[in-house]
N, C-alpha and C positions, 0 to 999 in steps of 0.2 A: 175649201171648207167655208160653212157661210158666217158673218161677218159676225163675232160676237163679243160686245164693248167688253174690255174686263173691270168695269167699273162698276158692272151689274151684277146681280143675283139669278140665279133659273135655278127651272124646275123642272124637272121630268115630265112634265106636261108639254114644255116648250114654251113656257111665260116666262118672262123677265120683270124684275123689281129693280127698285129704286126706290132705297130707304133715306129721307131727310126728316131728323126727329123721330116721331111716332107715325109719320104718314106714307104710305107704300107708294108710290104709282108702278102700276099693272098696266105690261102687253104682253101680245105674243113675238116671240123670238124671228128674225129674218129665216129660220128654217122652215118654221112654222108655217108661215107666209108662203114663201116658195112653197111648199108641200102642199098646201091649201091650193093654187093659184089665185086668179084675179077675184080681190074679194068686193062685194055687191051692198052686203049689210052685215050689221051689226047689232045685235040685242042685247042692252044693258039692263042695269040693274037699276033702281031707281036710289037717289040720294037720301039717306038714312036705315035704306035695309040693312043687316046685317047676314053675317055668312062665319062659316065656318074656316080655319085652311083646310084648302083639297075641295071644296065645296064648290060646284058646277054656279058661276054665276051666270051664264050669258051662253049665247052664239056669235059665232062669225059665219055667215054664210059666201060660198061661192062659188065662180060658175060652175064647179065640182063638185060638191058637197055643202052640208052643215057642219061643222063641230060645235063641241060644247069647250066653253074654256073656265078655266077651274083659276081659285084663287089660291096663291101658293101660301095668305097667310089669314089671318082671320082678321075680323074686324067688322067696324061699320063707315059701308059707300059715302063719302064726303062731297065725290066730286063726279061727273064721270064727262067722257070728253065727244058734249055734241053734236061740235065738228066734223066727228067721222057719219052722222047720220043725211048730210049731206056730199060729204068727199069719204066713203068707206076704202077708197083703193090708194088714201095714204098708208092704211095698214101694209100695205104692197110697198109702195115707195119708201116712206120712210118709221120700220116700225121699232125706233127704239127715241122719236121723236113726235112729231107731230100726231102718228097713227096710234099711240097708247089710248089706253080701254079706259080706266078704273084711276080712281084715289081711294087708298082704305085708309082709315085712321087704325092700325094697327091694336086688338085687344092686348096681345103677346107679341113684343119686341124678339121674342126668342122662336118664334116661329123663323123668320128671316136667315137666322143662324144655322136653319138645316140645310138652308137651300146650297144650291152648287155654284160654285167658282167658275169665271169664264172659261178656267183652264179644265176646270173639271165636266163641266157642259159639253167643250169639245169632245174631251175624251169620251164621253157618253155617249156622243152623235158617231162619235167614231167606231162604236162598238155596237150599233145598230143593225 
């Protein structure tokens, strides 16, 4: 099964959080990644747009495809991490570290609260 912290948050999408206070940091999940392959770039979102949860902020492109990856909570971009627009196949290496997307400053704390348990993520992935 592929690696997933239980100290994290996901989402049906395959993004992971990481709630400290009001601030989310956003990636996508080590499944994600593998399913994607070796990823090329990355399209952010600029700092102080805002978004929805569920709302497509970005791409990951790679040698396989595009996806869109979605924010599992709402809010406005604080931060965004880029590092990956010169190294994007940390997303590959290490994506629940270095390779994260996003900082949201969270509008609703309670967005966070739908998302899934590491245990619950596997079981998700397990029933795919």
């Amino acid at each position: 099964m592929s690696n997933i912290p239980e100290n994290l948050k996901y989402s049906k999408d395959h993004e992971w959080v990481s709630v400290e206070g009001d601030v989310a940091t956003i990636g996508i999940t080590d499944y994600a990644q593998s399913s994607l392959g070796d990823v090329v770039y990355v399209d952010f979102p600029r700092v102080g747009d805002t978004f929805d949860a569920h709302g497509s902020f970005g791409s990951v492109e790679s040698v396989k495809a595009v996806s869109e990856v979605f924010l599992p909570v709402g809010g406005e971009v604080v931060e965004v991490n880029e590092g990956l627009n010169d190294t994007p196949e940390k997303v590959n290496s290490d994506p629940y570290g270095d390779g994260w997307f996003v900082k949201v400053k969270m509008s609703n704390g309670g967005d966070a609260d739908s998302l899934l348990s590491g245990e619950e993520y596997e079981d998700y992935l397990s029933n795919q």
